[in-house]
C-alpha positions in Angstrom: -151.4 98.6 -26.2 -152.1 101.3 -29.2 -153.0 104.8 -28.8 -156.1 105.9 -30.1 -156.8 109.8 -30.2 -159.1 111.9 -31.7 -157.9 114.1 -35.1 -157.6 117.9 -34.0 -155.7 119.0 -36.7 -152.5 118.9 -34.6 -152.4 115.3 -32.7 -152.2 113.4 -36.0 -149.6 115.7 -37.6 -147.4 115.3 -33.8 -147.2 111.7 -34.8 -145.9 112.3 -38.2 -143.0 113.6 -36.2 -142.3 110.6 -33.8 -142.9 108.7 -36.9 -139.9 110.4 -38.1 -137.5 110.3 -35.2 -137.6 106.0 -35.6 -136.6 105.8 -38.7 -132.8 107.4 -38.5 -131.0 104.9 -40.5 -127.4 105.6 -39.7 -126.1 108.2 -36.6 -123.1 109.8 -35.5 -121.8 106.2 -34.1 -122.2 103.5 -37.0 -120.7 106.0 -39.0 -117.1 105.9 -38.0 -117.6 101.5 -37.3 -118.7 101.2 -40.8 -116.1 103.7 -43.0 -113.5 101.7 -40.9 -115.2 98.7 -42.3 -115.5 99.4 -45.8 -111.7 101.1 -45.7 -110.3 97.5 -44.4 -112.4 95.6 -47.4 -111.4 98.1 -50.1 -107.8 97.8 -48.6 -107.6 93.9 -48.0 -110.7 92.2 -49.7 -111.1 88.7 -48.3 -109.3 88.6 -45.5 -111.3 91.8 -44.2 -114.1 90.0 -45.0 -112.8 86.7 -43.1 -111.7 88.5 -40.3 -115.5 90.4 -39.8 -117.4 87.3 -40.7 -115.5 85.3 -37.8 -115.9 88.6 -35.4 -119.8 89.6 -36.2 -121.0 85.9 -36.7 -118.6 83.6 -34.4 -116.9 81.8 -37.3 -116.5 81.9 -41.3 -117.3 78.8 -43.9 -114.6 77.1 -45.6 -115.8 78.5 -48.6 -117.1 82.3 -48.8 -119.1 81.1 -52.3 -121.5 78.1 -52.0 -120.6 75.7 -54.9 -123.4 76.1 -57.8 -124.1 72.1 -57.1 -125.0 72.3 -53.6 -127.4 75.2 -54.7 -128.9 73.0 -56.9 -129.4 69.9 -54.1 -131.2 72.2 -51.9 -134.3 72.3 -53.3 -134.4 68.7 -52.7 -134.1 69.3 -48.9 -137.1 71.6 -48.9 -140.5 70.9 -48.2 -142.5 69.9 -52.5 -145.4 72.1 -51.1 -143.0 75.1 -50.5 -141.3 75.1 -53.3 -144.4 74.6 -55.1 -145.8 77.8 -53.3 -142.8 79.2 -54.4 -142.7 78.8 -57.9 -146.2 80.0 -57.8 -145.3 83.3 -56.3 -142.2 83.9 -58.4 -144.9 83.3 -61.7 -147.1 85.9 -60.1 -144.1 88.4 -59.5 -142.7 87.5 -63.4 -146.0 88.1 -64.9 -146.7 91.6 -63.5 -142.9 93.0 -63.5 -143.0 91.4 -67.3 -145.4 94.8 -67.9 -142.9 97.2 -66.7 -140.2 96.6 -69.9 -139.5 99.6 -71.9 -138.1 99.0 -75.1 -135.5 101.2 -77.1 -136.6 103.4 -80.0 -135.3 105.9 -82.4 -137.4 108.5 -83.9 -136.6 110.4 -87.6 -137.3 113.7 -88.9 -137.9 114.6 -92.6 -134.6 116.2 -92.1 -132.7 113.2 -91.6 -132.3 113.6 -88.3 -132.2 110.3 -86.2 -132.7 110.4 -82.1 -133.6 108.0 -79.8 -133.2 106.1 -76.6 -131.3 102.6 -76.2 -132.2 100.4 -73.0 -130.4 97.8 -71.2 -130.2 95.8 -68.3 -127.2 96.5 -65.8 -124.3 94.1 -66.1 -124.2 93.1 -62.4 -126.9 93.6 -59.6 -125.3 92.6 -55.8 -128.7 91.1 -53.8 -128.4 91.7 -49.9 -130.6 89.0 -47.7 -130.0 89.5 -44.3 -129.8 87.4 -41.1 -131.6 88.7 -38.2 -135.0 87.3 -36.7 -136.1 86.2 -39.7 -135.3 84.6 -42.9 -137.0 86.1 -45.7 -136.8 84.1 -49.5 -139.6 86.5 -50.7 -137.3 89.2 -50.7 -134.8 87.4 -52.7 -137.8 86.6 -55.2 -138.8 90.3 -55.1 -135.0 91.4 -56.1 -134.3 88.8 -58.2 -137.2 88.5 -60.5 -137.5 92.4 -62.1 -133.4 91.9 -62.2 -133.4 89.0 -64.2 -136.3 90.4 -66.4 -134.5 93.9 -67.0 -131.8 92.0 -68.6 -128.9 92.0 -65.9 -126.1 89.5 -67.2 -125.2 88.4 -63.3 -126.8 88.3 -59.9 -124.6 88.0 -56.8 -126.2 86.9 -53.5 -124.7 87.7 -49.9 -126.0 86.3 -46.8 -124.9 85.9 -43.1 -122.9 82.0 -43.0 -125.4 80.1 -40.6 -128.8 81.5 -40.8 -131.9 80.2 -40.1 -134.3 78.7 -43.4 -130.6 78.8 -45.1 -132.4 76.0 -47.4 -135.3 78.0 -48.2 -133.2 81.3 -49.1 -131.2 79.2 -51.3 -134.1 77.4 -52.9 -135.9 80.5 -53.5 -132.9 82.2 -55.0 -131.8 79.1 -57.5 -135.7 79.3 -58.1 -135.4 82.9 -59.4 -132.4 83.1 -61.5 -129.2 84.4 -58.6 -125.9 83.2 -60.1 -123.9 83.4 -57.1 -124.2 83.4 -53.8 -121.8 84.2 -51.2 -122.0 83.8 -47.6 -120.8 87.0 -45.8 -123.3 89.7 -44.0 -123.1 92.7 -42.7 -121.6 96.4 -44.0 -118.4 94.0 -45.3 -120.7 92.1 -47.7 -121.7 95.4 -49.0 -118.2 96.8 -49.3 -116.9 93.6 -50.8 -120.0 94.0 -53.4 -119.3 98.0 -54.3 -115.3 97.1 -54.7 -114.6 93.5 -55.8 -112.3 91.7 -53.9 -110.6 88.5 -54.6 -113.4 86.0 -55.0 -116.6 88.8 -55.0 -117.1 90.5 -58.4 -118.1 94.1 -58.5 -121.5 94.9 -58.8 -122.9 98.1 -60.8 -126.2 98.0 -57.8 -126.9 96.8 -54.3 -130.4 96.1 -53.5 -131.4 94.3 -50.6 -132.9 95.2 -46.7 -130.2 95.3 -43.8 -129.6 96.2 -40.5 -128.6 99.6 -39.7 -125.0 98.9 -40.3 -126.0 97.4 -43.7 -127.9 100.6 -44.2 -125.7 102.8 -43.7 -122.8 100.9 -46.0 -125.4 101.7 -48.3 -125.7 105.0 -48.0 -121.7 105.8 -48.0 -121.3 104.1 -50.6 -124.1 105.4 -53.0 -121.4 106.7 -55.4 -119.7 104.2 -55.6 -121.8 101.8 -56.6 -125.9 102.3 -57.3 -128.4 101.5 -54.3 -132.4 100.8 -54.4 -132.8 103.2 -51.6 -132.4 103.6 -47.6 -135.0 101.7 -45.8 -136.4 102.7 -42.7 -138.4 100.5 -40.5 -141.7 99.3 -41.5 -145.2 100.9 -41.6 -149.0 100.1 -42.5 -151.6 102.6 -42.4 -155.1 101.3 -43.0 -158.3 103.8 -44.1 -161.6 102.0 -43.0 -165.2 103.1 -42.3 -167.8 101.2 -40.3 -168.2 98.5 -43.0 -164.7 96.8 -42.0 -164.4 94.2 -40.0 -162.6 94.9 -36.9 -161.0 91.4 -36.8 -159.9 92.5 -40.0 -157.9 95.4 -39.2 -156.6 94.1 -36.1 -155.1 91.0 -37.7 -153.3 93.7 -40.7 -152.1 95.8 -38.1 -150.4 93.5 -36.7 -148.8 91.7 -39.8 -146.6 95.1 -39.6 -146.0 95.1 -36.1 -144.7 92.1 -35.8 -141.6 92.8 -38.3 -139.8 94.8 -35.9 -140.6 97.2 -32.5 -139.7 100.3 -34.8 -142.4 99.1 -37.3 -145.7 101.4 -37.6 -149.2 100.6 -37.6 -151.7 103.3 -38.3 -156.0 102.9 -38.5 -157.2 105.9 -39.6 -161.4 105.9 -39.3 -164.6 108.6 -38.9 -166.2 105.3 -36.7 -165.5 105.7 -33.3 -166.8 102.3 -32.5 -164.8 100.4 -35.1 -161.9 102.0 -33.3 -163.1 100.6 -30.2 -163.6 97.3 -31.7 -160.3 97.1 -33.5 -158.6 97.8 -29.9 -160.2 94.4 -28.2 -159.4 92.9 -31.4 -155.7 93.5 -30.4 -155.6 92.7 -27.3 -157.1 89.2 -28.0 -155.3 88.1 -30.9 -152.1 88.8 -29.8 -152.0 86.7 -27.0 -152.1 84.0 -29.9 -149.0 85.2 -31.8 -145.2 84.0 -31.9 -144.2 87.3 -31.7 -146.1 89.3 -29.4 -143.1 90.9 -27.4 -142.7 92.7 -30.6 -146.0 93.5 -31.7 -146.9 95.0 -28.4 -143.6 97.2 -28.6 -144.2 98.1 -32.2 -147.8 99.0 -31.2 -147.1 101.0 -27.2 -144.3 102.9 -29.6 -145.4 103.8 -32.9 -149.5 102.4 -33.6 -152.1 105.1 -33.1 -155.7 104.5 -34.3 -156.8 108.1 -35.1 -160.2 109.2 -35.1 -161.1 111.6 -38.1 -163.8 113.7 -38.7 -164.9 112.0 -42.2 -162.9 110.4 -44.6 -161.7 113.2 -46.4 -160.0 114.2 -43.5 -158.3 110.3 -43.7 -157.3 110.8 -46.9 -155.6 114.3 -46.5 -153.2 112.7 -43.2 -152.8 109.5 -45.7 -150.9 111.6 -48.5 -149.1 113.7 -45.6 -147.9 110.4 -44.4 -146.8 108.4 -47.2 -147.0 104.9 -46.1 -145.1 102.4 -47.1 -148.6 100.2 -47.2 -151.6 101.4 -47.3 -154.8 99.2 -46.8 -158.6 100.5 -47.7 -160.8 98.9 -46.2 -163.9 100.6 -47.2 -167.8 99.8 -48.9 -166.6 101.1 -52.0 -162.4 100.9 -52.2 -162.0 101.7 -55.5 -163.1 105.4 -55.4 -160.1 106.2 -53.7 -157.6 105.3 -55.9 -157.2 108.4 -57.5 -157.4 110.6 -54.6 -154.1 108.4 -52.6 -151.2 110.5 -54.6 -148.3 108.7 -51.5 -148.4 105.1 -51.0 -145.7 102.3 -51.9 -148.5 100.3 -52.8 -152.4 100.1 -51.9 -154.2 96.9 -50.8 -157.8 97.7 -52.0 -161.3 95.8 -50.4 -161.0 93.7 -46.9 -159.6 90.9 -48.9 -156.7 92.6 -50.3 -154.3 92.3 -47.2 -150.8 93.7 -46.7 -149.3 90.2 -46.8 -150.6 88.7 -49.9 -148.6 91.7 -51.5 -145.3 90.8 -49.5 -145.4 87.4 -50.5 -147.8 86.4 -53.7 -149.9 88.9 -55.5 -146.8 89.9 -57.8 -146.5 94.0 -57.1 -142.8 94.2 -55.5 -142.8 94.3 -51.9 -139.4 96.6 -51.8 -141.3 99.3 -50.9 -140.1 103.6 -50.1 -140.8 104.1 -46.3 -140.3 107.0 -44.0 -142.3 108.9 -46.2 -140.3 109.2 -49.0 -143.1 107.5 -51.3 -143.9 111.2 -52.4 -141.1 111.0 -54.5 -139.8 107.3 -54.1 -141.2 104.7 -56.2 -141.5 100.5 -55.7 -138.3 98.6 -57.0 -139.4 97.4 -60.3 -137.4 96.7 -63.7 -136.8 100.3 -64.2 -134.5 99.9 -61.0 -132.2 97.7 -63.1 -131.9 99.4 -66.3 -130.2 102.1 -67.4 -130.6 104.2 -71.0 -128.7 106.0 -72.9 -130.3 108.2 -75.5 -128.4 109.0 -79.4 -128.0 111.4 -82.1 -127.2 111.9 -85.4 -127.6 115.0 -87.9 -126.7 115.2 -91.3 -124.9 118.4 -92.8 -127.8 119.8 -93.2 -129.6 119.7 -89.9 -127.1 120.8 -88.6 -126.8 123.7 -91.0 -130.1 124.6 -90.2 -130.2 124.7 -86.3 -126.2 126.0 -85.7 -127.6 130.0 -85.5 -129.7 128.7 -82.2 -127.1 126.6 -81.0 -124.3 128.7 -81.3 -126.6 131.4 -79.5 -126.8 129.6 -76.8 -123.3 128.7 -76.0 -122.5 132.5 -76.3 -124.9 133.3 -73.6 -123.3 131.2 -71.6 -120.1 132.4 -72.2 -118.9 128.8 -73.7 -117.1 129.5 -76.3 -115.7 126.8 -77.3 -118.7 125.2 -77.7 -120.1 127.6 -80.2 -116.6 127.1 -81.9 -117.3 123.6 -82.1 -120.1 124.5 -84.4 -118.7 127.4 -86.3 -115.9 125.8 -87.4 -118.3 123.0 -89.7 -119.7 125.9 -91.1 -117.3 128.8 -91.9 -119.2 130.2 -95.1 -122.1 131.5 -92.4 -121.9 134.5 -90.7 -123.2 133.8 -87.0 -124.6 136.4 -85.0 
């Protein structure tokens, strides 16, 4: 069901490793399938497209772009109290990702000198929702929302024709401000959105989870077009002493587990006997779940409940880890905020679970796995903006600081750029 081992200082750290074997996003064989792909679109455009969506998903749609008045009609088909939970969510997600806006400034100097930094949304963000075994309209709330708040003029949508909760995606992305959506999956929805073709504009950025062809269209095409970042599979790691509840932590372990049997579930504890609990814990609830093939693979795989010494120890494999999500379930949660440098984003308290942050608190649920939160960050509005800073001297700035500059480019043997100084200001005699 889940391993459970004692921390020596070497068991926890050999899972670290097997943690990082799952989560290869693209290998030696998707890579020549997909740069075939992605030549045919740039090459052909549509009828690539055509021609993949009628191989990959059995047939294509009359129309690759849903008309904007069917979008609209679909809320109507939904269920009131969903799209009332939705609205409520997408409120939650607006307010906090409203806090993230930078605004542009200029600073001046008694000089004259005026610098500063102008910032504005991207033109056009490409939003990925994939097929697969679920449908997932939070994402497209989590991608849409911060896009449409950074400023970006246009939001294109691309989805697999045919999917299951096809109302619900499409309610959910009317509901947060996508312009266009366009049904096409797969690595040739992600070419078609880094090129352009015929009826797809070209985006500036693809966000967006995918399979690990969609993945990897990503990652060739970073370049080409800007990317939120290469997901890997998903993971939970969960810190609790002996006040948790077992049922708890059992039930949040297996929220992960259940997305997919790559997905990691960690319990890190210094209570031997909550470990021991949490264990029964699994093996009862599952039996009660949808998806149990998955969790139990997930969990024989890649969940370990490791036994530590004391919770310092806990903390110390949490930051080597980097979770994607990491629960802290503890008396007193709050106390180890500032010691948890690596997390996409900490659920604090037993009543602060994992899924109230994928679907409703408002933090972004587009979170760095594999690891890579030690230098990855959550998707936010800052993923949709891009700044350009400015000068502008007077004479007389410049006359004061083209000695220094013009020392510089002379060190580094650039001289034409110390030329482009010295020839404003002939009358000095430059070093």
């Amino acid at each position: 069901m889940i391993t459970t081992v004692i921390a020596d200082g070497k068991k926890e750290y050999d899972f670290i490793e097997l943690l990082k074997s799952r989560a290869q996003n693209s290998d030696k064989n998707v890579i020549p399938i997909v740069s075939e792909i992605i030549e045919n679109v740039k090459t052909n455009g549509d009828k690539a497209v055509y021609d993949y969506t009628v191989k990959f998903d059995g047939k294509a749609p009359e129309k690759a772009e849903i008309p904007a008045d069917e979008i609209d009609a679909v809320i109507s088909e939904c269920d009131p109290k969903y799209i009332e939970t939705v609205r409520k969510a997408a409120k939650n997600i607006e307010d906090f990702h409203k806090r993230q806006v930078q605004q542009s400034w200029l600073t001046t100097k008694n000089n004259g000198v005026i610098m500063g930094q102008r910032i504005r949304g991207l033109k056009r963000v490409g939003i990925y929702v994939p097929g697969g075994t679920a449908a997932y309209p939070s994402s497209v709330l989590m991608n849409a929302i911060p896009a449409k708040i950074a400023g970006v003029e246009e939001i294109v949508m691309c989805t697999p024709p045919m999917k299951n909760g096809k109302p619900n995606i499409l309610a959910a992305a009317k509901l947060a401000g996508v312009d266009r959506i366009f049904l096409m999956g797969g690595a040739q929805a992600i070419a078609a959105m880094a090129y352009g073709t015929e009826s797809v504009p070209k985006v500036d950025k693809i966000v967006g989870p995918g399979n690990i062809f969609v993945a990897t269209a990503k990652k060739l095409l970073y370049g080409t077009v800007d990317i939120d970042m290469i997901a890997g599979p998903s993971e939970i790691l969960i810190i609790a002493d002996k006040s948790a509840n077992p049922k708890f932590l059992a039930a949040d372990l297996m929220s992960q587990a259940e997305h997919d049997k790559l997905a990691s579930a960690i319990l890190l504890t210094d209570c031997e006997e909550l470990a021991n609990q949490t264990v029964k814990e699994l093996e009862r609830q599952v039996q009660t779940l949808s998806r149990n093939e998955i969790i139990n693979s997930s969990l024989d795989n890649f969940g370990a409940i490791i036994v530590c010494s004391d919770m310092k120890q806990a903390v110390l494999f949490a930051n080597e880890l980097a979770p994607e999500h990491l629960e802290v379930c503890c008396e007193n949660p709050m106390e180890y905020v500032g010691k948890l440098d690596n997390a996409g984003s900490v659920f604090l308290g037993n009543y602060s679970p994992e899924p109230l942050g994928d679907y409703f608190a408002g933090p972004n649920h587009v979170l760095p796995t594999s690891g890579t939160a030690r230098f990855f960050s959550p998707l936010s509005v800052d993923s949709f903006v891009k700044k350009s800073s400015f000068i502008c001297y007077t004479e007389e700035a410049l006359r004061t600081d083209a000695q220094d500059v013009v020392r510089f480019a002379d060190t580094e043997g650039l001289t034409a750029h110390a030329n482009s100084i010295k020839v404003r200001f002939e009358d000095i005699d430059f070093e």
